[in-house]
C-alpha positions in Angstrom: -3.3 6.0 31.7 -3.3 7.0 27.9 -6.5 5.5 26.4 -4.4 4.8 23.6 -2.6 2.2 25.4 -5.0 1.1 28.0 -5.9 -2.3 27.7 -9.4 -3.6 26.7 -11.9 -5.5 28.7 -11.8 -8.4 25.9 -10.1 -9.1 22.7 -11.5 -12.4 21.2 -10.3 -14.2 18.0 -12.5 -16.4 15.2 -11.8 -18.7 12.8 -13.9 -19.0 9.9 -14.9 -22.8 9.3 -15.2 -22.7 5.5 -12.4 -19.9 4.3 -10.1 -20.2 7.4 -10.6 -15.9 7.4 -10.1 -14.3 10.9 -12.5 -12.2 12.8 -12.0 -10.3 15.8 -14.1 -8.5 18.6 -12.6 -6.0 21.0 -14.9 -5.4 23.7 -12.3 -2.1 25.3 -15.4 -0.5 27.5 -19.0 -1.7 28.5 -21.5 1.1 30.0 -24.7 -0.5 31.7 -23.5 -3.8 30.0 -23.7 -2.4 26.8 -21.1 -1.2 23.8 -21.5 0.4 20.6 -19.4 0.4 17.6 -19.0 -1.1 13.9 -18.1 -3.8 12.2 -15.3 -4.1 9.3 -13.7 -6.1 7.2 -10.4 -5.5 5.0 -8.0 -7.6 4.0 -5.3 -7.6 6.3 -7.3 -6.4 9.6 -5.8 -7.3 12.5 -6.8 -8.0 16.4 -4.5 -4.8 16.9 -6.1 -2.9 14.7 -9.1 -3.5 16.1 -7.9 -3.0 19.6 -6.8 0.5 18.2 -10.5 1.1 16.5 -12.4 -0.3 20.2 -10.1 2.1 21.6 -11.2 5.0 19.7 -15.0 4.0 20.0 -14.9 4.5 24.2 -13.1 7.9 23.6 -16.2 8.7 20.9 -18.9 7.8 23.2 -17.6 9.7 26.1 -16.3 12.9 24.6 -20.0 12.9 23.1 -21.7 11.8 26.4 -23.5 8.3 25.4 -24.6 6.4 27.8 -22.5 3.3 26.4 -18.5 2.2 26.3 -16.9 1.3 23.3 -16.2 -2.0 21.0 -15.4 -2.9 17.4 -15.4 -6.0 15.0 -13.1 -6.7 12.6 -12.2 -9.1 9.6 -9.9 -10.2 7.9 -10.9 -11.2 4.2 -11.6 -8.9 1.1 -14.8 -7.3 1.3 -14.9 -7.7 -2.4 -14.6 -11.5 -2.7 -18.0 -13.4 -3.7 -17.8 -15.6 -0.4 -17.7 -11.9 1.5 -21.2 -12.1 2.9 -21.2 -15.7 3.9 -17.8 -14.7 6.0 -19.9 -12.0 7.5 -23.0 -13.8 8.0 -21.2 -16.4 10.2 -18.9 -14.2 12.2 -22.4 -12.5 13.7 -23.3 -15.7 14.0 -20.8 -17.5 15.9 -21.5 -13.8 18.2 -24.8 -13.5 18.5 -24.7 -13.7 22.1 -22.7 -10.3 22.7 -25.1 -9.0 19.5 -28.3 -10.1 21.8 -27.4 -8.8 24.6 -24.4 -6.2 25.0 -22.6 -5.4 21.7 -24.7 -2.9 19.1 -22.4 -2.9 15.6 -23.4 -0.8 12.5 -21.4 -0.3 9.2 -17.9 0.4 8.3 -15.3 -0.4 6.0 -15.8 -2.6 3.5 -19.2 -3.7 5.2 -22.7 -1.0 4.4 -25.5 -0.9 6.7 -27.7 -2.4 4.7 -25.5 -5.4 4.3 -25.3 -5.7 8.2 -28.7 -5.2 8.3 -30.0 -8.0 6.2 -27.1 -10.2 7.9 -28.6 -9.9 10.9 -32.4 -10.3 9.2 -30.7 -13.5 8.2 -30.1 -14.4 12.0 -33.7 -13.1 13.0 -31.7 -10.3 14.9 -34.5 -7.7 13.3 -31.4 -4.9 12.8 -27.7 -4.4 13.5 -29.0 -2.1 17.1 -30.5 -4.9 18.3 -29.0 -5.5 21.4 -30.2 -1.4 22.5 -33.6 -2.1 20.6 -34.7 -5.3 22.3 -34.0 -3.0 25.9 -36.8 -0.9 25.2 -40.0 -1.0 26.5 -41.4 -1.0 23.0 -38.6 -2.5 20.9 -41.2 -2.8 17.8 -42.3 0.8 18.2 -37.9 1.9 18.8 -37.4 -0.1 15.6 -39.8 1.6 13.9 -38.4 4.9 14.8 -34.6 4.0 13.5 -35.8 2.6 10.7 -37.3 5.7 10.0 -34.7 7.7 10.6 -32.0 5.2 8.7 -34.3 5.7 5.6 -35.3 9.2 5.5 -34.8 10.8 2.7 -32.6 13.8 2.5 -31.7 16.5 -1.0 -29.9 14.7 -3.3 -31.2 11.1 -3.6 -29.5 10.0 -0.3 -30.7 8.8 2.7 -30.4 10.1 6.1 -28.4 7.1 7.7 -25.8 6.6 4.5 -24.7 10.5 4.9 -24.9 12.1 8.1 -21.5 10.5 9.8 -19.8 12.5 6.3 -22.2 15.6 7.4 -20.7 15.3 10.9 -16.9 15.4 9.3 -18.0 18.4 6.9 -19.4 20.3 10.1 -15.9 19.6 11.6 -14.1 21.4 8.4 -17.1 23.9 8.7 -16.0 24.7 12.1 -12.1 24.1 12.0 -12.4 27.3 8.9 -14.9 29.4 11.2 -12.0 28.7 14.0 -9.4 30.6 11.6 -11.8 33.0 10.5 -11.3 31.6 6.7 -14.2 32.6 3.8 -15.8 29.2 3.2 -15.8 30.2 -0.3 -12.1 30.4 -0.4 -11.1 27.9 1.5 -10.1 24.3 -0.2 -10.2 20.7 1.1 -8.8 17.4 0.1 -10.1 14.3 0.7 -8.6 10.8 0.7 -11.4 8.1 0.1 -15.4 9.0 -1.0 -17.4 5.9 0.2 -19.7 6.1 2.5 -18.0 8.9 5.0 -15.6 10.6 2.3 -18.8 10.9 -0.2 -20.7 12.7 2.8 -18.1 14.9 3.8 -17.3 16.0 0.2 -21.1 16.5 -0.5 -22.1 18.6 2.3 -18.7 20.6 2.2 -19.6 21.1 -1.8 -23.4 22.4 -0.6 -21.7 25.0 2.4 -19.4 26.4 -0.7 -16.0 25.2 0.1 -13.9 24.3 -2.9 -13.4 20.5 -3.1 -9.9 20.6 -5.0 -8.9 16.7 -4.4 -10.5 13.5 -3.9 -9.1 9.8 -3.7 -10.2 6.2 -4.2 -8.4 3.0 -4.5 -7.5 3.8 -8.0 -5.9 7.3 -8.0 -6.3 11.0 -6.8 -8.7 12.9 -9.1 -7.7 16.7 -8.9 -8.5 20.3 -10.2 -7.4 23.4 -8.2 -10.6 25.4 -9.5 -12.5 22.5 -7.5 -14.3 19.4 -8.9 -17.8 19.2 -9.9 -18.5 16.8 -6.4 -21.9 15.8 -7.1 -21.1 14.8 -10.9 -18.0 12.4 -9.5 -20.5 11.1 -6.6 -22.7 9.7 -9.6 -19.6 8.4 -11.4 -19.3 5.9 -7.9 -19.5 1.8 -8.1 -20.6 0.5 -5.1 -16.9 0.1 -3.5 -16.6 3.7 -3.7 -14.8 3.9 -6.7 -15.2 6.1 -9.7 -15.3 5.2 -13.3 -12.6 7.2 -15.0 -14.1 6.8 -18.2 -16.5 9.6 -17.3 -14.8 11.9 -15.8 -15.7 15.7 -16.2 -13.5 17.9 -18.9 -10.8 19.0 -16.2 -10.4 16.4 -13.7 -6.4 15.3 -13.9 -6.0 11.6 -12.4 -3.1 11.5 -10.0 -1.5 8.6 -8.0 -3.0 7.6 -5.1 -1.1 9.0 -3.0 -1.1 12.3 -4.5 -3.8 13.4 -2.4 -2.1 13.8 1.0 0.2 16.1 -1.0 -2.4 18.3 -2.5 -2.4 21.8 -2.0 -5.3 22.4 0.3 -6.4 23.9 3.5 -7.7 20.9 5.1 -7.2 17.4 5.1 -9.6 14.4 5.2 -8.5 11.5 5.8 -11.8 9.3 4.9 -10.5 5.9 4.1 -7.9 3.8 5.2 -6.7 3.2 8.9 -2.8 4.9 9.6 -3.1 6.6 6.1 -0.4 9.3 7.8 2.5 7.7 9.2 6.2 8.8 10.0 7.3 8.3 6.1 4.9 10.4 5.0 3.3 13.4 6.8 5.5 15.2 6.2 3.7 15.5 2.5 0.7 17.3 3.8 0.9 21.0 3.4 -2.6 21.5 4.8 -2.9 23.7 7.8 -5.5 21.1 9.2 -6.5 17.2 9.3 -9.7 16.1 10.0 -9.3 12.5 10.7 -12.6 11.5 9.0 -11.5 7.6 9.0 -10.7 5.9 12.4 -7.4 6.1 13.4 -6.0 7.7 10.3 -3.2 9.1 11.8 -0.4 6.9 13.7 0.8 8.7 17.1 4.5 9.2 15.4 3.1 11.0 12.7 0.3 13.3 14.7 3.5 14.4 16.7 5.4 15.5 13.4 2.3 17.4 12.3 1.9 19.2 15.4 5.5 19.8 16.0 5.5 21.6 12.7 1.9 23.5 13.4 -0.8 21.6 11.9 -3.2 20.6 13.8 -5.0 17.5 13.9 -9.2 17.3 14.6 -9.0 13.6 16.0 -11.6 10.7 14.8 -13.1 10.5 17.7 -14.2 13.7 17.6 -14.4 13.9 13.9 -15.8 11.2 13.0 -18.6 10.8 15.7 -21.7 12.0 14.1 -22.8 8.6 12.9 -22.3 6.8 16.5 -23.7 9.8 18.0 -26.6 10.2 15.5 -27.6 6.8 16.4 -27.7 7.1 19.8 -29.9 9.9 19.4 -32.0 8.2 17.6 -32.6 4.8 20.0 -33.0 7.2 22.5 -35.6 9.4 21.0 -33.6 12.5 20.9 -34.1 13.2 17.3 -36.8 11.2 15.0 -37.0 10.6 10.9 -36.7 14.6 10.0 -33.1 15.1 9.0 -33.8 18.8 9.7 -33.4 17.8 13.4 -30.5 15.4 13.1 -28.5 18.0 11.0 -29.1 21.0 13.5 -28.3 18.8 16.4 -24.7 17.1 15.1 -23.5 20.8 13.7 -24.1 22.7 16.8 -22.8 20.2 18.7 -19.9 19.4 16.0 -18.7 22.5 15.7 -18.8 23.4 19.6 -16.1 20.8 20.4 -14.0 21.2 17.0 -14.1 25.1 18.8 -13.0 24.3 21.8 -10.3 21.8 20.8 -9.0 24.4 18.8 -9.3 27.3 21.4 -6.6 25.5 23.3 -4.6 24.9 20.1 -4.3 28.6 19.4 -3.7 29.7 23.0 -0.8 27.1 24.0 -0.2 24.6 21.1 -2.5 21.6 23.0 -3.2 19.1 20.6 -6.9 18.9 20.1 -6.5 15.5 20.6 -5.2 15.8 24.5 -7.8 18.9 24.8 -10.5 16.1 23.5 -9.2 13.1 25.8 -8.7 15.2 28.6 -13.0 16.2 28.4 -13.8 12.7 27.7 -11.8 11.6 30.9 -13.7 13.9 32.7 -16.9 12.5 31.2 -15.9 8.7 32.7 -14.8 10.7 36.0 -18.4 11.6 36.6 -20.1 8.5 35.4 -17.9 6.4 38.1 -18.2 8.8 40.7 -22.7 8.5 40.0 -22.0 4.6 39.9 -20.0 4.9 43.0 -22.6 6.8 44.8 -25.5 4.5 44.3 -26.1 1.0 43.8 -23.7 0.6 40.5 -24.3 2.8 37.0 -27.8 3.2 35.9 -29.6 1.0 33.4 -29.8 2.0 30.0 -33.1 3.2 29.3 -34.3 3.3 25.5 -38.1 4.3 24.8 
């Protein structure tokens, strides 16, 4: 069965007793009882949505071999709105037993890691990885270590945890324009949203030399096709991700919104919204690539249009990964708090699979996204068959 359309393990609804807000949980996959994946809130999220997103998290965890299935949370209530946090604090509340014990969440839209963080402080939870910490044999010595490595500091007044998922999607432009054989120098990206993930990506792609023509935030699409000074409009950001066009550099022409997905560019980043490329208006994007930085960015309708007319389409899952995968490498001790480490491990292994995805692309028009499904299935093959041939799947083990 399509993992698209394969039906989760648990979809569960809340009400919020003071605002009346909804929150879901979609529990699609557990591995050794456990599940990994963030925590959002919009206005306007839905339990489908959701569904979609908990979907996309088990195809992330497998394609990148974690020992864990996939889940998401979700909210529906402006992440803006003073009474935002209190929402928050008593959704993780009303969960805390899947948070003890079988669901680790982490940031996403509309909702930061450190806000998550001291939510879950609040709740004497320690730290949003709580349920994989308190499996350790040390859990004060594990949290030590991703604390550490969530705090390290890394060139240009950022920290390590708060930019390497947008390192992970740069890596995957990196290696989608390596695939063609492009000049990084000549080679130009636009990129719809530049919070957390979109900020990354646009950094990191700025430091490897690729020309940043086009960036979007709620407000509009800020454009020059000589590229924009990226680490100038990083420091124009509030802390919603949007820039203060009062200060923009000499240069910078403010577009719609919209504007972006029709900029002239190489590659595409979707980096904000969920379905930001649908059937009414892919056919907009002249770029020769998308690299679906935000989860499910592109509807199924609309990623058939783009390949049908020869774009090709790096799917979140892949994309997207290197903060779900970063973390797991960190509980597990895999990488520590040098970012040196962290950044050599996601690009070899980010640009391998955007390589291989792409391989099959250029040999027999596969979508990289059935080339990518088809090696996580194979991933789930071999953890049932080793469940199967002992006395059920192995414990998580986290030092």
């Amino acid at each position: 069965m399509d993992p698209r359309i394969a039906e989760p393990l648990m979809k569960l609804t809340w009400t919020d007793p003071v605002t009346g807000a909804h929150g879901y949980l979609v529990v699609h996959s557990l591995v050794s009882g456990v599940a990994t994946g963030g925590t959002r809130m919009r206005a306007g999220c839905t339990v489908d949505e959701v569904a979609d997103l908990a979907r996309g998290m088990a195809n992330k965890t497998a394609a990148f071999n974690l020992p864990v299935g996939g889940a998401k949370g979700g909210i529906d209530f402006d992440p803006k709105d003073p009474r935002a946090t209190g929402v928050l604090t008593r959704f993780c509340e009303f969960l805390r037993p899947w948070l003890d014990a079988s669901w680790v969440t982490a940031e996403d839209l509309g909702v930061p890691q450190h806000l998550i963080d001291e939510v879950f402080a609040t709740l004497g939870l320690e730290q949003s990885y709580h349920a994989a910490i308190r499996r350790s044999a040390d859990p004060a010595r594990t949290l030590r270590r991703v604390q550490a490595g969530l705090n390290a500091p890394v060139p240009g007044g950022q920290l390590l945890g708060d930019v390497i998922g947008g390192y992970g999607v740069a890596q995957a432009c990196l290696g989608a324009a390596n695939t063609w054989g492009w000049a990084v120098p000549e080679t130009t990206v636009a990129i719809q949203g530049i919070g957390t993930m979109g900020g990354g990506a646009a950094w990191y792609l700025h430091e490897a030399g690729m020309k940043v023509v086009a960036v979007a935030d709620a407000a509009g699409t800020l454009y020059d096709p000589e590229g924009l000074d990226v680490p100038a409009l990083l420091e124009l950001r509030d802390r919603f991700g949007e820039v203060d066009r009062g200060r923009l550099p000499e240069g910078v022409q403010s577009l719609p919104r919209e504007a972006v997905v029709a900029a002239e560019a190489d590659i595409f980043v979707p980096a904000a919204i969920s379905y930001a490329l649908r059937v009414d208006n892919e056919n907009l994007v002249k770029a020769k690539v998308v690299v679906e930085a935000a989860n499910a960015a592109t509807t199924p309708e609309a990623e058939a249009a783009l390949s049908a007319r020869g774009v090709a389409v790096i799917p979140d899952f892949i994309a997207n990964a290197g903060a779900a995968a970063w973390a797991w490498w960190l509980l597990l001790g895999e990488v520590g708090a040098d970012p040196a480490d962290s950044f050599l491990r996601l690009r070899t292994e980010m640009q391998a699979k955007v390589a291989l995805v792409l391989a099959e692309w250029h040999l027999d028009r596969v979508p990289p996204r059935v080339t990518a499904l088809r090696q996580a299935e194979a991933v789930r093959e071999a953890r049932n068959a080793e469940a199967h041939g002992s006395l059920g799947a192995p414990a998580l083990m986290i030092p």
